[in-house]
LUMKOL-454883 format. One record per residue (C-alpha): residue in one letter; chain; x, y, z. Coordinates in steps of 0.1 Angstrom, whole numbers. Layout:
N
+------+-----+-------+-------+-------+
! type ! mol !     u !     v !     w !
+------+-----+-------+-------+-------+
!    A !   A !     X !     Y !     Z !
...
+------+-----+-------+-------+-------+
***
This chain:
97
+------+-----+-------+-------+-------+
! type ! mol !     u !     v !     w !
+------+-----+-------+-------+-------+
!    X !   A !   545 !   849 !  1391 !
!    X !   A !   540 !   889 !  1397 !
!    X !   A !   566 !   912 !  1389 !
!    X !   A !   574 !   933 !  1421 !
!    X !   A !   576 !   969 !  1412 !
!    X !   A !   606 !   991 !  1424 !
!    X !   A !   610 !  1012 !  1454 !
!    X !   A !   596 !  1051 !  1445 !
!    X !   A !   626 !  1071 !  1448 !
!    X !   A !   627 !  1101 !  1467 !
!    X !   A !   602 !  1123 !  1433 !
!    X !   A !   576 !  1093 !  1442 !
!    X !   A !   580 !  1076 !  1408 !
!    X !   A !   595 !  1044 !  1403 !
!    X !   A !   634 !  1039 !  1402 !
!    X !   A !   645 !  1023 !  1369 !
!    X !   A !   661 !   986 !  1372 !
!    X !   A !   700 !   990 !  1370 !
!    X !   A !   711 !   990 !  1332 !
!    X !   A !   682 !  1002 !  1321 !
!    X !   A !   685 !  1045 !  1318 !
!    X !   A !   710 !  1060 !  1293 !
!    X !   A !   740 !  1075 !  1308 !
!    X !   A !   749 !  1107 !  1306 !
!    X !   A !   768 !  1120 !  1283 !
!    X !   A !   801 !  1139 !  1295 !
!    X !   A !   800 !  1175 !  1299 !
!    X !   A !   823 !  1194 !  1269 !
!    X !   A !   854 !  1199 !  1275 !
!    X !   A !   866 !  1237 !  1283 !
!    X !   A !   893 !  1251 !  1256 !
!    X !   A !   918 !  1247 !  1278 !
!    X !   A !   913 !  1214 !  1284 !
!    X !   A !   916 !  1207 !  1246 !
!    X !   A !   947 !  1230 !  1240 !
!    X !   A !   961 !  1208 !  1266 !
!    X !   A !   952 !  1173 !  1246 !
!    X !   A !   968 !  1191 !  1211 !
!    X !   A !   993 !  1171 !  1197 !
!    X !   A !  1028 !  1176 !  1211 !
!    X !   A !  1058 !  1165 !  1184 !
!    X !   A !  1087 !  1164 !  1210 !
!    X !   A !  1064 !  1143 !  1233 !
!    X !   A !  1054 !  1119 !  1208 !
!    X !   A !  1091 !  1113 !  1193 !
!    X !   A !  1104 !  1107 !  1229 !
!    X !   A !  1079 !  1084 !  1233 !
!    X !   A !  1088 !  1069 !  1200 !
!    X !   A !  1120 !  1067 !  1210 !
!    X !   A !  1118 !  1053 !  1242 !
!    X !   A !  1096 !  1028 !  1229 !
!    X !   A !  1125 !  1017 !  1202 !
!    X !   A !  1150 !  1015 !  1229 !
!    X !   A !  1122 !   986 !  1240 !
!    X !   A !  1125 !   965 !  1209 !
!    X !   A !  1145 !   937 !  1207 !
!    X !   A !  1162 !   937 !  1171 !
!    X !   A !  1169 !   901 !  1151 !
!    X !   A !  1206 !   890 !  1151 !
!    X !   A !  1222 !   895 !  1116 !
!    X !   A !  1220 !   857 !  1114 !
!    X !   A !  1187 !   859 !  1122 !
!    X !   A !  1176 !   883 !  1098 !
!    X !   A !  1201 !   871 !  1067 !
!    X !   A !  1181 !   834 !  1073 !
!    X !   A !  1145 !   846 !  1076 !
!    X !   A !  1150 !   868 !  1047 !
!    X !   A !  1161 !   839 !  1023 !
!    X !   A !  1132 !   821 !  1037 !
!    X !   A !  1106 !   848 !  1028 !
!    X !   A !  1123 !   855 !   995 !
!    X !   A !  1124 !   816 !   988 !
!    X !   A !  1086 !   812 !   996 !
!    X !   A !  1076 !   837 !   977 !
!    X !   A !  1100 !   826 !   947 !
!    X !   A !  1081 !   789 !   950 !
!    X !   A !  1046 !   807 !   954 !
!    X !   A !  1050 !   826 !   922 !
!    X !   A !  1066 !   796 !   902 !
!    X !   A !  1035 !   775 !   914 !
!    X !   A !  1012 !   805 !   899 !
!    X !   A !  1028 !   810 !   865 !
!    X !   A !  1029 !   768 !   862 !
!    X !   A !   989 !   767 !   869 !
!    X !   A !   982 !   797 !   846 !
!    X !   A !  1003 !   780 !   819 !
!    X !   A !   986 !   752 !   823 !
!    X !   A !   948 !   764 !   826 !
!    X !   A !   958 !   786 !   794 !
!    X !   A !   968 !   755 !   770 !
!    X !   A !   936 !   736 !   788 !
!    X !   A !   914 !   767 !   774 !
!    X !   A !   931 !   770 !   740 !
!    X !   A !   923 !   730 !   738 !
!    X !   A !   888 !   736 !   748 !
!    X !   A !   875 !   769 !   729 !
!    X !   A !   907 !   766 !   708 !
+------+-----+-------+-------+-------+
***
């Protein structure tokens, strides 16, 4: 099958297929423009602020049980380290001993 060739634009050359050209890049912005995008300390702690006001905060119960959970994994996790690195040291000293 042939290719069909695109419509000459209005220069007489071909147009490019959609997609295909680079877009352009935007134009710089003017100083003011950038003085206006600075960073702004009361703005961002009021947004800060207002965004805390939308968290919603564990019940004590909550917090006091998930807590002891965390601090009892981690309690088994290391137990189950220190018991495998004891073990893998005596299996060494057997081995190279």
């Amino acid at each position: 099958m042939a290719k069909k060739k695109a419509a000459p634009d209005k220069k007489g050359k071909g147009s490019k297929p959609e997609g295909s050209g680079k877009q352009a890049k935007p134009a710089a912005k003017s100083a003011k423009a950038q003085e206006s995008e600075s960073f702004n300390l009361v703005g961002f702690l009021n947004g800060t602020k207002e965004e805390l006001g939308k968290v919603v905060w564990p019940s004590r119960q909550q917090l006091i049980s998930e807590s002891a959970a965390v601090i009892l994994m981690v309690s088994l996790s290391a137990t189950v380290i220190y018991l495998v690195d004891n073990l893998l040291g005596w299996a060494s000293k057997q081995v190279f001993g």
